[in-house]
C-alpha positions in Angstrom: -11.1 -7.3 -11.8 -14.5 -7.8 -12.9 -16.0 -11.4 -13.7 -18.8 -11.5 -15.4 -21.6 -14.5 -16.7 -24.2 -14.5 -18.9 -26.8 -16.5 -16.2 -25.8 -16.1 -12.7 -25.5 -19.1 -10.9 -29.1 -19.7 -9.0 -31.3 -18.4 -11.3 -35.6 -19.2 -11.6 -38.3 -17.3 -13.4 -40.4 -17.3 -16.6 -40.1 -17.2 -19.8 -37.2 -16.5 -21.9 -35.9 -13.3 -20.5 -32.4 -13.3 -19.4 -29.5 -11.2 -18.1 -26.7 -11.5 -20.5 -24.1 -9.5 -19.1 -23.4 -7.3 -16.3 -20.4 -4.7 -15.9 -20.1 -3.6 -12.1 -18.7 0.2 -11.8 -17.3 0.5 -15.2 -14.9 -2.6 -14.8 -13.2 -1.1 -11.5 -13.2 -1.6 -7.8 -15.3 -0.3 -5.5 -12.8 1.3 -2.9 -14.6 2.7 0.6 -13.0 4.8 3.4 -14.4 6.1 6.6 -16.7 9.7 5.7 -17.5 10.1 2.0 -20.5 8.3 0.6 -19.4 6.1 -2.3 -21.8 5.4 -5.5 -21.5 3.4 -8.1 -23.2 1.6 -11.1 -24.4 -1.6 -12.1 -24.8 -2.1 -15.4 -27.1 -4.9 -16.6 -27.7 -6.0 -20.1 -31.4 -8.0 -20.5 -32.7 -9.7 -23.6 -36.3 -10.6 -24.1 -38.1 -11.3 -27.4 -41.2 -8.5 -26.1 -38.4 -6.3 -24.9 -37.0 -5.2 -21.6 -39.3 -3.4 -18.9 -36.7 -2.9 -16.3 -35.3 -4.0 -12.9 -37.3 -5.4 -10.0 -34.9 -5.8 -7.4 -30.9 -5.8 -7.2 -28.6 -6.6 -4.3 -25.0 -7.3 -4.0 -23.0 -8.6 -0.8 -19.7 -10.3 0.6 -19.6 -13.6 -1.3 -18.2 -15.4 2.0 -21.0 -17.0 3.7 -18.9 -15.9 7.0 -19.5 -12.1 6.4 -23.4 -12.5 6.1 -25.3 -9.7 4.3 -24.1 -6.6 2.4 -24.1 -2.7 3.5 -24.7 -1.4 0.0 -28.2 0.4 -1.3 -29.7 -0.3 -4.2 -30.9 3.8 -5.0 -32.3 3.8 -8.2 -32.2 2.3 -12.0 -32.7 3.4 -15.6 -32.6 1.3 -18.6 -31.6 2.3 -22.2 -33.2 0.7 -25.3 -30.1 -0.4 -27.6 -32.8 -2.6 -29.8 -36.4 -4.1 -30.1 -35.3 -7.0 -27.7 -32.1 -5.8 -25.5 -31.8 -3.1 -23.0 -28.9 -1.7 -20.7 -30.4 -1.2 -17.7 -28.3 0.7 -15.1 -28.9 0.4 -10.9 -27.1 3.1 -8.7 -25.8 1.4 -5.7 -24.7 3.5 -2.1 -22.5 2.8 0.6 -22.5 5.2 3.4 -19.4 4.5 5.8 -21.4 5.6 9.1 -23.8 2.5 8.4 -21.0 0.2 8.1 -20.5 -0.8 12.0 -23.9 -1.8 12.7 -24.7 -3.7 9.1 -22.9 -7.3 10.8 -22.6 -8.6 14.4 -19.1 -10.1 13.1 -16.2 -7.0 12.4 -17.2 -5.3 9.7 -13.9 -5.1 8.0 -14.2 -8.9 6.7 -16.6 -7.9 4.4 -14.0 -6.6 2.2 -12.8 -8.9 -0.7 -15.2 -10.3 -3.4 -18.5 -9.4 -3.7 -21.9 -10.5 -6.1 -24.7 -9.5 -7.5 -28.0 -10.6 -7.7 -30.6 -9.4 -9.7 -34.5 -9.6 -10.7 -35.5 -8.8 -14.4 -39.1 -8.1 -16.5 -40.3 -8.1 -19.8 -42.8 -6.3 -21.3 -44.7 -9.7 -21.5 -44.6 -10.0 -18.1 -41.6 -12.4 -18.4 -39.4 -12.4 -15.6 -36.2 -13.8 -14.3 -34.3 -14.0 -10.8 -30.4 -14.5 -10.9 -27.7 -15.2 -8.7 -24.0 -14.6 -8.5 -24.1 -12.3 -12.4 -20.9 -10.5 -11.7 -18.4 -10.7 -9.2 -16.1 -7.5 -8.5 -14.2 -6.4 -5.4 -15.1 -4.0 -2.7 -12.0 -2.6 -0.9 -10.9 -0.4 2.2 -9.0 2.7 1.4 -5.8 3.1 1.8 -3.7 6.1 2.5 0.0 6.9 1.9 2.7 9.9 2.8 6.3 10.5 1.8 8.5 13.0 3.0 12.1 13.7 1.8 14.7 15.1 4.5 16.8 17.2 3.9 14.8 19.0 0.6 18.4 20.3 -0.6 20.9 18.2 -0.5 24.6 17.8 -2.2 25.4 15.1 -5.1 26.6 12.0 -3.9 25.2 12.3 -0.1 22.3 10.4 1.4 18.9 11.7 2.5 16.2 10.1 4.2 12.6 9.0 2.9 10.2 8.3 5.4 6.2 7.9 5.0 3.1 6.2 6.3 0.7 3.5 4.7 -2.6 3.1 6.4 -6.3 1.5 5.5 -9.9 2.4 6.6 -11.2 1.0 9.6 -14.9 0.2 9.0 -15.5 -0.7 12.8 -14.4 2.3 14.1 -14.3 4.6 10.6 -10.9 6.0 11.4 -7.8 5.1 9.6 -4.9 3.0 11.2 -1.2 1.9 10.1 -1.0 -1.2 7.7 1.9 -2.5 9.1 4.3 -5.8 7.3 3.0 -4.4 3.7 5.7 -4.1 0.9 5.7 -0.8 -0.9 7.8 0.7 -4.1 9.9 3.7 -3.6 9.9 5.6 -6.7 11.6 8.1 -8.0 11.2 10.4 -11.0 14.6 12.7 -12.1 13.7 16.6 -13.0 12.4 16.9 -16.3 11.8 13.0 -17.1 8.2 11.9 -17.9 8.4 8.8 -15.9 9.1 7.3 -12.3 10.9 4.2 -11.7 11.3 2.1 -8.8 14.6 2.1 -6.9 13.3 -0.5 -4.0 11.0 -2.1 -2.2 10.5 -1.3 1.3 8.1 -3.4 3.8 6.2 -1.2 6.5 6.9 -1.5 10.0 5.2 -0.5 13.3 1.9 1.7 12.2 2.6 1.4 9.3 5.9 3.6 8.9 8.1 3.4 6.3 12.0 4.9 6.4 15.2 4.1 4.0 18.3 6.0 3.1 18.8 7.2 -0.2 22.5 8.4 -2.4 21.2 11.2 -4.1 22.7 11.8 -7.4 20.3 14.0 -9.0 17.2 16.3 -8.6 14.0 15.2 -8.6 10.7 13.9 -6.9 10.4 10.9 -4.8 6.9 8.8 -3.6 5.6 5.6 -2.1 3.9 3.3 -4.4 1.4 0.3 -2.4 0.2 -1.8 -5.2 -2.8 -2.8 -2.7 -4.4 -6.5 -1.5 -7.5 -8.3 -2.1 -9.5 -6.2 0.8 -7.0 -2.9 0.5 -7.1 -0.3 -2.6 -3.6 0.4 -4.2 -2.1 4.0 -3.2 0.2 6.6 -4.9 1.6 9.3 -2.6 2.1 12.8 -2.9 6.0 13.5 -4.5 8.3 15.0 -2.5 11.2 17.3 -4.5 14.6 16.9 -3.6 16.9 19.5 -5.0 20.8 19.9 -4.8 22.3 22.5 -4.1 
């Protein structure tokens, strides 16, 4: 969940520029697995009485003083002009997963959880201001999830099993590993209804495995639901169909 201020909460410069308010990847999280490069953007809103020039520098970083610095890139920034005084300006930030394992001497996986940003604005006066801490947003490890129904064709009224397997990025290693004492929904949706619903709440075991018994009573598609952590993004499996026969 974004948090957002209108002055950060270190903040020095000239002038009466100021950052009044800052929306960090469209209000979402920023969730990271092992491979794909993730972007994302910063939007910052600046009001000056010349009007805005742009941004001079942006960083964000694990707020935890523990984790040290951040493995994010600024890559670029535009700013729109929505009036004489006030611009949006927008900063593209990077994360590349191979990077990750050498960003920290510490394991690289505590730098999921909360993170800031900082940022450095100018007017076209040559106003300028340096902020602290404007918005606060979560970074999170990916998370993966299976299901598989067994047997796919069963009769009324007998049982069939649901296994499946939650796991989370590893950004030491940048492979993905079983998330093991997690609770997760099992869901089920009957044929031809627009909705699922959750039938119980299973916690994961060894690797992350997840198994329970089922009384099927009618057709339909079954799936894990992991409503995710602080440092782990939430996860909807692929449905598996169960028929009768």
């Amino acid at each position: 969940m974004l948090l957002a201020t209108a002055t950060g909460a270190h903040a020095e410069g000239r002038g009466d520029i100021r950052v009044v308010k800052t929306v960090v990847n469209n209000g979402g999280n920023v969730i990271v697995g092992t491979s794909k490069t993730v972007r994302y953007p910063i939007d910052i809103t600046v009001k000056d009485g010349s009007g805005v020039k742009g941004l001079t520098h942006v960083s964000t970083y694990n707020t935890s003083s523990a984790v040290g610095g951040g493995f994010v890139e600024w890559t670029g920034a535009s700013c729109t002009e929505k009036s004489a005084t006030t611009s949006v300006c927008r900063a593209t930030m990077s994360v590349t997963p191979a990077w990750i394992p050498d960003y920290s001497d510490s394991d690289s996986n505590k730098a999921a959880g909360v993170w800031q940003v900082n940022a450095t604005v100018k007017a076209n006066d040559g106003d300028y201001w340096i902020s602290d801490r404007i918005a606060l947003y979560k970074v999170k490890r990916a998370a993966r999830l299976t299901t598989v129904i067994a047997p796919e064709k069963v009769t009324r009224g007998t049982k069939a099993t649901v296994t499946g397997k939650l796991s989370r990025a590893d950004w030491e290693d940048l492979k993905y590993h079983g998330f093991t004492g997690q609770k997760v929904e099992l869901q089920f949706r009957k044929k031809g209804a627009a909705h699922y619903g959750t039938v119980r709440t299973v916690t994961t075991g060894d690797a992350g495995k997840l198994t329970t018994k089922v009384t099927v009573t009618s057709a339909g598609s079954w799936r894990w639901y992991f409503p995710g952590t602080t440092t782990t993004s939430r996860k909807t499996s692929t449905a598996d169909v169960l028929d009768l026969k």
